[in-house]
Backbone bond lengths (Angstrom), bond angles and torsions (degrees), N, CA, C in turn:
res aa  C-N    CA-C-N  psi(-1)  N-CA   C-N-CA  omega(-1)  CA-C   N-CA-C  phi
1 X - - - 1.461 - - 1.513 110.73 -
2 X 1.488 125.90 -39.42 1.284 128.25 170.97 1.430 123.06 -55.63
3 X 1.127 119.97 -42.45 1.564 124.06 148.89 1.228 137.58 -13.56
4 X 1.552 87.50 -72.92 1.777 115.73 173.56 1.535 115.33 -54.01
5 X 1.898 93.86 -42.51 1.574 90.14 -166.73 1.550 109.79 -78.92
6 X 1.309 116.54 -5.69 1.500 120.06 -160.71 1.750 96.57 -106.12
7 X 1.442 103.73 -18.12 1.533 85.60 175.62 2.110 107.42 -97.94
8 X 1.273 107.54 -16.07 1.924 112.87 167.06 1.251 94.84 -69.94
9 X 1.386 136.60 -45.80 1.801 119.42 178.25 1.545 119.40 -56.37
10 X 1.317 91.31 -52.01 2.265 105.37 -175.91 1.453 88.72 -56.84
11 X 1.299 137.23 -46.68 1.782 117.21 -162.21 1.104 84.37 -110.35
12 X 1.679 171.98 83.42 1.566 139.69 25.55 1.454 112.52 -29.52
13 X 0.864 154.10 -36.90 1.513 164.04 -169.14 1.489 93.49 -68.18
14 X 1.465 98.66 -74.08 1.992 99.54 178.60 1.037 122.93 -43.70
15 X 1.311 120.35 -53.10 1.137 121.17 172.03 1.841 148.71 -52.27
16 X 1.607 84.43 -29.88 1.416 98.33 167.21 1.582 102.38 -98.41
17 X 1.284 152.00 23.18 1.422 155.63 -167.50 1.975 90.73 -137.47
18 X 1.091 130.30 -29.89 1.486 128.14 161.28 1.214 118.36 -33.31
19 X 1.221 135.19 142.52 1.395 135.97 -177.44 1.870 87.62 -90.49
20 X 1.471 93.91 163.23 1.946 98.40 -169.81 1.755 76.99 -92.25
21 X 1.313 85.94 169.98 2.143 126.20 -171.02 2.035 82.51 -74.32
22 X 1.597 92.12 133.19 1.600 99.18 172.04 1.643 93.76 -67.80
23 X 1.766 80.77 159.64 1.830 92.19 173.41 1.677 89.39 -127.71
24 X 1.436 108.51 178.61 1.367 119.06 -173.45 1.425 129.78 79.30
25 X 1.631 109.07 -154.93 1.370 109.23 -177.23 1.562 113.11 -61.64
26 X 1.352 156.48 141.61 1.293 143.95 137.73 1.988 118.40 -90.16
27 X 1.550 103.65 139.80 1.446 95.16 -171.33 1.566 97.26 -94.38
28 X 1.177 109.74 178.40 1.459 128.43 158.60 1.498 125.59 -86.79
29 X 1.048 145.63 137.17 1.475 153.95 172.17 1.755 95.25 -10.58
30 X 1.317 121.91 129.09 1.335 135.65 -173.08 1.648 105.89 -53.87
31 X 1.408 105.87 -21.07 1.486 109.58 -155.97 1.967 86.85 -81.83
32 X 0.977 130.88 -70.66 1.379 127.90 160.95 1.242 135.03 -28.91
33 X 1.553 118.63 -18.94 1.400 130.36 -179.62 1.516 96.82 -84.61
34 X 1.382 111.01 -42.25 1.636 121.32 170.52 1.610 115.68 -45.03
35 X 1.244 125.52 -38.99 1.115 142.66 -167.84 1.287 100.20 -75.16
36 X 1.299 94.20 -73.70 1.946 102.91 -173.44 1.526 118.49 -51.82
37 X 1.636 112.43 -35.08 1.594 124.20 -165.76 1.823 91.18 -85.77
38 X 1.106 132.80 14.76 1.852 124.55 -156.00 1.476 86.26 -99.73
39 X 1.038 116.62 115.63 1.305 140.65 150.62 1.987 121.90 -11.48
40 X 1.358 110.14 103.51 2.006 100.71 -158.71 1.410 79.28 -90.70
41 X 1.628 101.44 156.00 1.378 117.39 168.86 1.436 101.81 -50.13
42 X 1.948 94.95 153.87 1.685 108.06 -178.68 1.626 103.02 -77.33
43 X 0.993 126.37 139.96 1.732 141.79 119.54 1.452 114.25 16.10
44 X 1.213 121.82 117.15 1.794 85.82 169.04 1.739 99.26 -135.22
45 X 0.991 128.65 129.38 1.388 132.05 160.10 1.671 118.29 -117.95
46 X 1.715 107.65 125.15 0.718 147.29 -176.79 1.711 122.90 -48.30
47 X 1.502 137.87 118.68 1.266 132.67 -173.13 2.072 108.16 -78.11
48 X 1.604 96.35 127.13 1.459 79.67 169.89 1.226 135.05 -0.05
49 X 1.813 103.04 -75.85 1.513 108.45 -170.54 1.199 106.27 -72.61
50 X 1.287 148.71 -25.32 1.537 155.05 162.58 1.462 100.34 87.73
51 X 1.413 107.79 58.70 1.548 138.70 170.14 1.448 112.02 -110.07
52 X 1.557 116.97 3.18 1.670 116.62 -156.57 0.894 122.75 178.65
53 X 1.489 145.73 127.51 1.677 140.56 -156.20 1.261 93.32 -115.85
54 X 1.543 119.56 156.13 1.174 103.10 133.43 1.754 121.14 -124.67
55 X 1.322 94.80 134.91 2.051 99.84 -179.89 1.085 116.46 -88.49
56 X 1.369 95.47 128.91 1.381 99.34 -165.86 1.695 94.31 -114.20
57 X 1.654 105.94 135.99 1.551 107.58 -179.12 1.809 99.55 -108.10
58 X 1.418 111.27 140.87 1.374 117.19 174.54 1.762 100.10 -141.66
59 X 1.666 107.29 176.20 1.514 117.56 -169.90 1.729 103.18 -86.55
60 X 1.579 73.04 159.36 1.859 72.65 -163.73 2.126 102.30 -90.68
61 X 1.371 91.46 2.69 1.801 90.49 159.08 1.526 100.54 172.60
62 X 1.437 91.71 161.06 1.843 106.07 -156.65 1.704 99.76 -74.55
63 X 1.118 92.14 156.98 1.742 97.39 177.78 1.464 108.98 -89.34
64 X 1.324 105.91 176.07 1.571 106.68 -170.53 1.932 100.96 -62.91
65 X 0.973 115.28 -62.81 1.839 137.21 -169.53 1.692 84.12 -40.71
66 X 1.527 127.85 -48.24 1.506 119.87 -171.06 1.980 107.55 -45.11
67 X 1.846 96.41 -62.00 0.962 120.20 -155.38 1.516 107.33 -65.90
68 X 1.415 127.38 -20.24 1.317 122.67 175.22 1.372 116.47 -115.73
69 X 1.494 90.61 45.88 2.110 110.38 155.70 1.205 95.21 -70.76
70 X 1.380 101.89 139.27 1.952 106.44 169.92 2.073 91.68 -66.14
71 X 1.696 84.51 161.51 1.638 90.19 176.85 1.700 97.11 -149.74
72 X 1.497 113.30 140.13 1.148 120.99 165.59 1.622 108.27 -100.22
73 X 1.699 119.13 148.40 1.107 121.49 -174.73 1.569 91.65 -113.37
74 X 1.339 124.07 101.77 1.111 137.96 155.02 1.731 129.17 -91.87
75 X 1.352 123.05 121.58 1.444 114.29 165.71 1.266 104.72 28.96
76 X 1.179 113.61 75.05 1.545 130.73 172.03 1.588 138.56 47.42
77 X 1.483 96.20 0.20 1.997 133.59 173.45 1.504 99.51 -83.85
78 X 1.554 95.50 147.70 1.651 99.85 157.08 0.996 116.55 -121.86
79 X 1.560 135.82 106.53 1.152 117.09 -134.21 1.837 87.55 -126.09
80 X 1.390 117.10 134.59 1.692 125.48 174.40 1.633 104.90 -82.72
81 X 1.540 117.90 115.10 1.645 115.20 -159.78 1.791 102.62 -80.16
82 X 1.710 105.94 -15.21 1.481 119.81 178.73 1.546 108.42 -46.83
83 X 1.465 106.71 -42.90 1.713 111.32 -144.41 1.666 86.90 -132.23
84 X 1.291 154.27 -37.09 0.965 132.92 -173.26 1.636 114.50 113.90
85 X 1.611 87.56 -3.20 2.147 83.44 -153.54 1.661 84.35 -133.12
86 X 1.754 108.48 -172.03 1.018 124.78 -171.50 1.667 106.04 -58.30
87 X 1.888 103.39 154.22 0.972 104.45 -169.15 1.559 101.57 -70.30
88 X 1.090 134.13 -42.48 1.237 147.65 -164.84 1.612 108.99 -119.27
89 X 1.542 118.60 73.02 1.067 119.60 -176.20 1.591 109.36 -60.66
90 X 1.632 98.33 178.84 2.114 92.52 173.99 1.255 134.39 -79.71
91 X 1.526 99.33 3.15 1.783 95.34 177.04 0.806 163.69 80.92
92 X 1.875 87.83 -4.81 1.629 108.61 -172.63 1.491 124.15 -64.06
93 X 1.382 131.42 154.22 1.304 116.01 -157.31 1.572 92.92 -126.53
94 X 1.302 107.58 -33.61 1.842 93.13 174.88 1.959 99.90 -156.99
95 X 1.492 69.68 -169.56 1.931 75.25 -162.97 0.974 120.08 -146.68
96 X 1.718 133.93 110.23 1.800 119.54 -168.63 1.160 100.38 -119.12
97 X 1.312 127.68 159.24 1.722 137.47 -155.32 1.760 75.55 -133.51
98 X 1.502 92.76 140.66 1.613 114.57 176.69 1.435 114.99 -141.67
99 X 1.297 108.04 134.14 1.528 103.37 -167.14 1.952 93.64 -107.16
100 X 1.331 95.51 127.81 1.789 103.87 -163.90 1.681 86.41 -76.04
101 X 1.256 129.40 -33.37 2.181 113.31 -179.81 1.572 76.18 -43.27
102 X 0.963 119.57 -119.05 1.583 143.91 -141.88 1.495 109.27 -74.67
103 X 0.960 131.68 20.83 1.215 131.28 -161.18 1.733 124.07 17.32
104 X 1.172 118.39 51.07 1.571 130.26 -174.50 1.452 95.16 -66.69
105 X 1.325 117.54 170.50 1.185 114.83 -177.72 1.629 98.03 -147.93
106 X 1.512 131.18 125.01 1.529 121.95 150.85 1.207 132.14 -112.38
107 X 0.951 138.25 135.91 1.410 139.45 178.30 1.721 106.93 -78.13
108 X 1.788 108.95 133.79 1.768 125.49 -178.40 1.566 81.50 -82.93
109 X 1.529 107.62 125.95 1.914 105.60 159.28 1.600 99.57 -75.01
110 X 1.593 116.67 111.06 1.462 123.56 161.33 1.548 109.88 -69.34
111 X 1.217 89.33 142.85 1.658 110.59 160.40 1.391 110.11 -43.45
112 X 1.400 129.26 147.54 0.926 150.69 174.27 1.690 118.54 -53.80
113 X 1.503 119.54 98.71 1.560 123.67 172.52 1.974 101.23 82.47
114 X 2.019 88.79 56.04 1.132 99.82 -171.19 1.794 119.99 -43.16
115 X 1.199 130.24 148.53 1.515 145.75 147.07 1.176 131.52 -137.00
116 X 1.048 126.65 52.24 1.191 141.52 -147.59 1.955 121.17 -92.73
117 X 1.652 124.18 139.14 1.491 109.60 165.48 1.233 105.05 176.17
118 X 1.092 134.54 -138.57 1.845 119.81 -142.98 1.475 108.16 20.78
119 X 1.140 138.90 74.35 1.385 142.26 147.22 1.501 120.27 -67.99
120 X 1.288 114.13 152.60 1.579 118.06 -157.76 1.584 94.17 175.28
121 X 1.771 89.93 130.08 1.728 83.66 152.73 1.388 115.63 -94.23
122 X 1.230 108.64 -168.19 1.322 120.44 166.43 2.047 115.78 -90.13
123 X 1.368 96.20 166.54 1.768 89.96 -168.17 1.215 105.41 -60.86
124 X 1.558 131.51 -21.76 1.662 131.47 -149.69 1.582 91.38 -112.94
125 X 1.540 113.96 -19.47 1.158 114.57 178.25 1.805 119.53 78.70
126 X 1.473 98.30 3.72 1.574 100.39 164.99 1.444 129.20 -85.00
127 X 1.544 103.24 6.55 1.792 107.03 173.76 1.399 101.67 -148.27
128 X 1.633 108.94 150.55 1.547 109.05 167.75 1.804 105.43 -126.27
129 X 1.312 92.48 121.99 1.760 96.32 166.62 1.745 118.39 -103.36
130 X 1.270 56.45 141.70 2.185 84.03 -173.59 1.609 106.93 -121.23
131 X 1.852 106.25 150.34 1.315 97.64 170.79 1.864 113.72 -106.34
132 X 0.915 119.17 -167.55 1.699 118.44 -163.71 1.310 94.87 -163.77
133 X 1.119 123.01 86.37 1.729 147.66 133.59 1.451 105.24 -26.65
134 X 1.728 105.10 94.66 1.378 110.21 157.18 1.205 109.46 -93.99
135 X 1.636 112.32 -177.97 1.656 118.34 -178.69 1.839 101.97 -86.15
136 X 0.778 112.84 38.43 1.716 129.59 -178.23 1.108 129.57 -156.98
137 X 1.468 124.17 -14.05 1.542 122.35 -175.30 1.823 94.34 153.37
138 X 1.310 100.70 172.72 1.259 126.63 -163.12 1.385 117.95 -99.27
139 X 1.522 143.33 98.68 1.076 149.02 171.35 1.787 133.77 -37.53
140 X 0.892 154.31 155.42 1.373 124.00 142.40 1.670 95.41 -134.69
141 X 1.904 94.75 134.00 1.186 91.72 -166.30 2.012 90.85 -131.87
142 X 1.635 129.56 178.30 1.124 149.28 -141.04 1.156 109.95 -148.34
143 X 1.315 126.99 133.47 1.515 133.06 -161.02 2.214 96.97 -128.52
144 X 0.779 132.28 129.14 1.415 132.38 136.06 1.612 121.67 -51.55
145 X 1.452 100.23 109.11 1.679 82.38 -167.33 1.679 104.54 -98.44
146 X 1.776 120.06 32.84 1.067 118.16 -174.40 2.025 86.66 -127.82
147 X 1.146 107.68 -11.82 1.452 87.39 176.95 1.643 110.05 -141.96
148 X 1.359 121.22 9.88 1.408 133.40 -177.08 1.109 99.71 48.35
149 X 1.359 128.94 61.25 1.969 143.94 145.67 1.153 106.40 -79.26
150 X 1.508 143.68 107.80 1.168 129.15 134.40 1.572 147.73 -85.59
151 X 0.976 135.50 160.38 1.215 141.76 176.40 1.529 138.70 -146.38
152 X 1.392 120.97 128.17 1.496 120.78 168.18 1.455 124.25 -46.00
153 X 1.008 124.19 103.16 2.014 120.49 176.56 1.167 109.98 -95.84
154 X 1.814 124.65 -4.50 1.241 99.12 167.24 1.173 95.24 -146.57
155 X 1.507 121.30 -158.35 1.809 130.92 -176.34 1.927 102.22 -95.38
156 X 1.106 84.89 -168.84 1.686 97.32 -165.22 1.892 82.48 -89.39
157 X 1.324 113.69 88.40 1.762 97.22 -172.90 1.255 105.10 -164.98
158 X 1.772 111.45 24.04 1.632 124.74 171.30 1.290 98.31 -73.91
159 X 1.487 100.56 141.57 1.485 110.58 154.96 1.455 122.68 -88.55
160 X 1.458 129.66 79.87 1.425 127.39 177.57 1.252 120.72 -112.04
161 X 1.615 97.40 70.64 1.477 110.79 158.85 1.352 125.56 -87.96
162 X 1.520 95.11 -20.20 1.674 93.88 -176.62 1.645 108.82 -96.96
163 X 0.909 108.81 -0.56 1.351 110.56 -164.03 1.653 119.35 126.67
164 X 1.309 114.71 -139.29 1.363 120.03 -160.74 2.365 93.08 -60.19
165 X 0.806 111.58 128.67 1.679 114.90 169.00 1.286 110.40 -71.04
166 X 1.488 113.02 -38.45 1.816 104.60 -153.23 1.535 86.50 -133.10
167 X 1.244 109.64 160.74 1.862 148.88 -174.44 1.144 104.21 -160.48
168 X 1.488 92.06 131.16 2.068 123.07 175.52 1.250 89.43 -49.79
169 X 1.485 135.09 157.96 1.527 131.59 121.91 1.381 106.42 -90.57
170 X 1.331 110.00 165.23 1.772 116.65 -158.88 1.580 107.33 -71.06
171 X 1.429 109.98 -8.18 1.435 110.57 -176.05 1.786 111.62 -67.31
172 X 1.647 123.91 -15.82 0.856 126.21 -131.14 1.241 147.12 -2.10
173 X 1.091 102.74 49.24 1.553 119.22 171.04 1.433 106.14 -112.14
174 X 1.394 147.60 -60.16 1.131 137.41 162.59 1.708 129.48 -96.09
175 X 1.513 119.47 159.36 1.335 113.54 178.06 1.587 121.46 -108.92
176 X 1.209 152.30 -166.35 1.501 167.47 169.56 1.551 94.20 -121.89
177 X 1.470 88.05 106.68 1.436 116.09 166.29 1.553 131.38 -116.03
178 X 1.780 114.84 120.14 1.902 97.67 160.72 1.130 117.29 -81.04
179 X 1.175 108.40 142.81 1.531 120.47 168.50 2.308 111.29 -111.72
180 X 1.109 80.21 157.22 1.565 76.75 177.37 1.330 102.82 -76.54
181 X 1.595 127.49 154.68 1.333 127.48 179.09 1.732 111.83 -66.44
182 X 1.169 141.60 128.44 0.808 155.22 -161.11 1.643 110.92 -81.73
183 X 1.306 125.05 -31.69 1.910 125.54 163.00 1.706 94.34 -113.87
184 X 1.079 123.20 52.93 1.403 120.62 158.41 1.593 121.15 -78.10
185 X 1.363 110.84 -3.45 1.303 123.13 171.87 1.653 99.43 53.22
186 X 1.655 101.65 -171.73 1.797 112.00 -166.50 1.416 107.41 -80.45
187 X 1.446 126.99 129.96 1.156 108.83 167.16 1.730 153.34 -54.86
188 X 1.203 96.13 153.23 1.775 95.63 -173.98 1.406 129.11 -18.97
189 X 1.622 134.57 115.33 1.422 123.96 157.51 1.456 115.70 -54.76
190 X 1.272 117.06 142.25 1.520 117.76 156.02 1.337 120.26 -76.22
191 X 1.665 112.51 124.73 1.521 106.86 -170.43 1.481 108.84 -49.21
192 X 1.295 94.00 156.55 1.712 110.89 -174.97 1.673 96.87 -100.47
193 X 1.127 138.78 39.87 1.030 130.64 -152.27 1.590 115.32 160.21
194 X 1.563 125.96 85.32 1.280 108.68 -169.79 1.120 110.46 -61.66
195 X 1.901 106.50 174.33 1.343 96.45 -162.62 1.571 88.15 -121.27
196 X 1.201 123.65 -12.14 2.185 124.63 154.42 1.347 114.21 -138.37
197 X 0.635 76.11 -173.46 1.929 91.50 162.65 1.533 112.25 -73.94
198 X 1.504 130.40 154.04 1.544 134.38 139.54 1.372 113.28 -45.33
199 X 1.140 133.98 114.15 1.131 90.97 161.38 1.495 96.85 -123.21
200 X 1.827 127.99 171.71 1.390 110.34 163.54 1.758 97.02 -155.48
201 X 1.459 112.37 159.21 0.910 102.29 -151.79 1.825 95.66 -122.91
202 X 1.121 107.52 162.85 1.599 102.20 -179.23 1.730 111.12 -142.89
203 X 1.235 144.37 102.07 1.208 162.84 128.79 1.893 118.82 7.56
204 X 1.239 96.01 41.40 1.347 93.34 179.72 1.732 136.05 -26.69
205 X 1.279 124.39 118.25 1.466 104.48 177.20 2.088 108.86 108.18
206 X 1.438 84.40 -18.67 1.879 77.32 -175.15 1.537 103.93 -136.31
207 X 1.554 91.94 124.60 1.605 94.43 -170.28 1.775 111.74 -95.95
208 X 1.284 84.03 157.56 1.459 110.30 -161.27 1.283 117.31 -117.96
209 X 1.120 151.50 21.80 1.508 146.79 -146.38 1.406 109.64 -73.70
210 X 1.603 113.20 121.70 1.315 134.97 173.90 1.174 118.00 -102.99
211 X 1.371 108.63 177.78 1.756 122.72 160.28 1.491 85.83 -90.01
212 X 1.700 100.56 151.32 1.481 99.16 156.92 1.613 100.92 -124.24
213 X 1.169 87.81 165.07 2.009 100.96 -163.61 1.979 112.40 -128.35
214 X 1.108 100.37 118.47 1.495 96.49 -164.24 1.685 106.65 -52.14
215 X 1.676 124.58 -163.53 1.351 106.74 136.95 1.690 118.98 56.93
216 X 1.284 115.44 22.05 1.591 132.24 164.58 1.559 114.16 -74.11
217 X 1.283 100.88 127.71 1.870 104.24 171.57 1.486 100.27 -63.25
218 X 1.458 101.55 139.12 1.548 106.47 179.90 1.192 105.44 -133.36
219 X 1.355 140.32 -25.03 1.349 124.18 167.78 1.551 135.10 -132.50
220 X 1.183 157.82 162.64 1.421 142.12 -166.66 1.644 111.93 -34.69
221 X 1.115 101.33 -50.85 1.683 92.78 -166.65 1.778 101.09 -96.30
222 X 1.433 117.02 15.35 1.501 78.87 163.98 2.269 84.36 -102.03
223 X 0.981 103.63 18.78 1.786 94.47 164.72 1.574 101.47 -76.81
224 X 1.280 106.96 -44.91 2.085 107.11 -169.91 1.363 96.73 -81.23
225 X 1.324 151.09 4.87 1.453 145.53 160.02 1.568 111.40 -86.99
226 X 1.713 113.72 -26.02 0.902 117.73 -175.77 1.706 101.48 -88.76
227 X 1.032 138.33 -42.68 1.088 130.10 173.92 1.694 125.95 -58.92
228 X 1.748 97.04 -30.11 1.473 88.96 176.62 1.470 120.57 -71.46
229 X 1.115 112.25 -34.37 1.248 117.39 -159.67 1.779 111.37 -104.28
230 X 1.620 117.12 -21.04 1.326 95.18 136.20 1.408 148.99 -102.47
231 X 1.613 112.81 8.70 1.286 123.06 -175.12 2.165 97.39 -73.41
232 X 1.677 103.17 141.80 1.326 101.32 -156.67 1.849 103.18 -141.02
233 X 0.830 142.79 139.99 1.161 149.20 135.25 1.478 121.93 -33.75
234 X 1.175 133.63 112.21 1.711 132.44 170.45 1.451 99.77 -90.00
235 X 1.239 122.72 137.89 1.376 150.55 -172.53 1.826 112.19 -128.10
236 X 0.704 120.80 150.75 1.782 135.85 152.90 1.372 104.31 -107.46
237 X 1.643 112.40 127.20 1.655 91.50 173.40 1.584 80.90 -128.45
238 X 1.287 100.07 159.88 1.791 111.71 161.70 1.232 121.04 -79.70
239 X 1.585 125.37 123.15 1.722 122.54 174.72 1.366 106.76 -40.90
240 X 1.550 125.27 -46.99 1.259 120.27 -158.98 0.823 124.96 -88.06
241 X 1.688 113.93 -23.42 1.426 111.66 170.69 1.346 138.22 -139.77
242 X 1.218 79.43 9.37 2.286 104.43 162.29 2.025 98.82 83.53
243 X 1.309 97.85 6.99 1.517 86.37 -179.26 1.445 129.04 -58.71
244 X 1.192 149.71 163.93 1.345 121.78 -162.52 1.467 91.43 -142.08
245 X 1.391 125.72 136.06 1.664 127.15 140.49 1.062 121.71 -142.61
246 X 1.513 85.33 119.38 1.644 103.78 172.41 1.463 139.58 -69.08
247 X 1.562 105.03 125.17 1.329 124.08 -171.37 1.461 125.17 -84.65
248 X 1.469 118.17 104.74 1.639 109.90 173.20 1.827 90.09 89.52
249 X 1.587 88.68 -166.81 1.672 102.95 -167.06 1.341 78.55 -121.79
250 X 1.905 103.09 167.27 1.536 132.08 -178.65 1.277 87.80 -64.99
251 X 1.684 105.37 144.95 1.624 116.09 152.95 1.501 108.92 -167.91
252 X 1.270 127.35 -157.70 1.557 112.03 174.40 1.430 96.79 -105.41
253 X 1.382 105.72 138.28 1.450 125.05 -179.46 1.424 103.49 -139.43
254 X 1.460 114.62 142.43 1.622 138.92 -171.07 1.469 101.65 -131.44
């Protein structure tokens, strides 16, 4: 019996002298982290005159903090209610302009804790605008494409739910911009309280074959989620000097 009892004491002993079970993220063998973290070829979009690229470098996958942005599934968008824009914007992290004569190369100075995308030149091809995903809303900011100067022209207050916010006009001097409505107040509660039943109905006997589409409005209030957050303000702003005038009244625009 002394045996027994001396070997149930030694493994209670172990057991409380065990280090506890990891919690959290676990990685994979470093050699695979190498793989996954390896740098994907840049982006490249093309200058009007097609005298000049610009490469655009982004991560080769989102970090955890990206992936647990809240996201609304609206009418087939995923839309982040933080910032206004895609749930999973593109990511780009920087951007070099190359002139194909000589192959020169300049680097755009990005904004600080780059996120960057809607890239575009301008029609004459002397500016490129980019947007800049803050943790609040959506930037639109302006590149010199003769000396890689950039700059913010407006506030974190794009509307990029639908996608790209801003377009050159041919003048290239200013673009067509959404902005989020400015007294759009807080968004919609979900009733606390339905207000019927679901109901849906199905046609036995007669076929119907569709597309199906993820991300469908399905009930009253994701219609008033959908309106808040894509109904938008159209703006003109100036490249040069972020001035803004607004065109028409708020409504939903694509």
């Amino acid at each position: 019996a002394l045996p027994i009892a001396f070997a149930l004491a030694a493994a209670a002993l172990a057991a409380q002298q065990a280090p506890p079970p990891a919690t959290g993220y676990l990685l994979p063998p470093r050699t695979i982290v190498d793989i996954l973290d390896a740098p994907p070829l840049p982006d490249i979009f093309v200058s009007p005159a097609r005298d000049g690229v610009a490469l655009v470098e982004r991560s080769s996958m989102p970090t955890i903090a990206e992936l647990a942005q809240p996201m609304l599934r609206l009418a087939g968008m995923r839309v982040n209610p933080r910032t206004n824009g895609p749930h999973r914007p593109p990511g780009y992290r920087a951007i070099t302009l190359k002139r194909l004569a000589d192959g020169s190369e300049i680097r755009v100075a990005p904004p600080a804790n780059p996120n960057l995308g809607s890239i575009s030149f301008s029609p004459d091809g002397a500016r490129l605008a980019f947007t800049q995903t803050r943790d609040t809303g959506v930037e639109l900011w302006i590149a010199d494409v003769a000396t890689g100067q950039a700059k913010a022209v407006t506030v974190a207050a794009l509307n990029a739910a639908w996608g790209r916010p801003c377009e050159w006009l041919a003048d290239s001097a200013s673009l067509l911009c959404q902005f989020v409505v400015s007294s759009r107040g807080p968004a919609p509660a979900p009733p606390a309280v339905p207000t019927g039943p679901n109901i849906q109905e199905h046609e036995g006997g007669k076929l119907a074959p569709i597309r199906t589409y993820q991300d469908l409005l399905t009930s009253a209030h994701d219609e008033t989620l959908f309106e808040h957050y894509f109904a938008s303000q159209i703006a003109i702003v100036e490249a040069a000097t972020g001035r803004r005038a607004p065109v028409g009244r708020p409504g939903l625009f694509e």
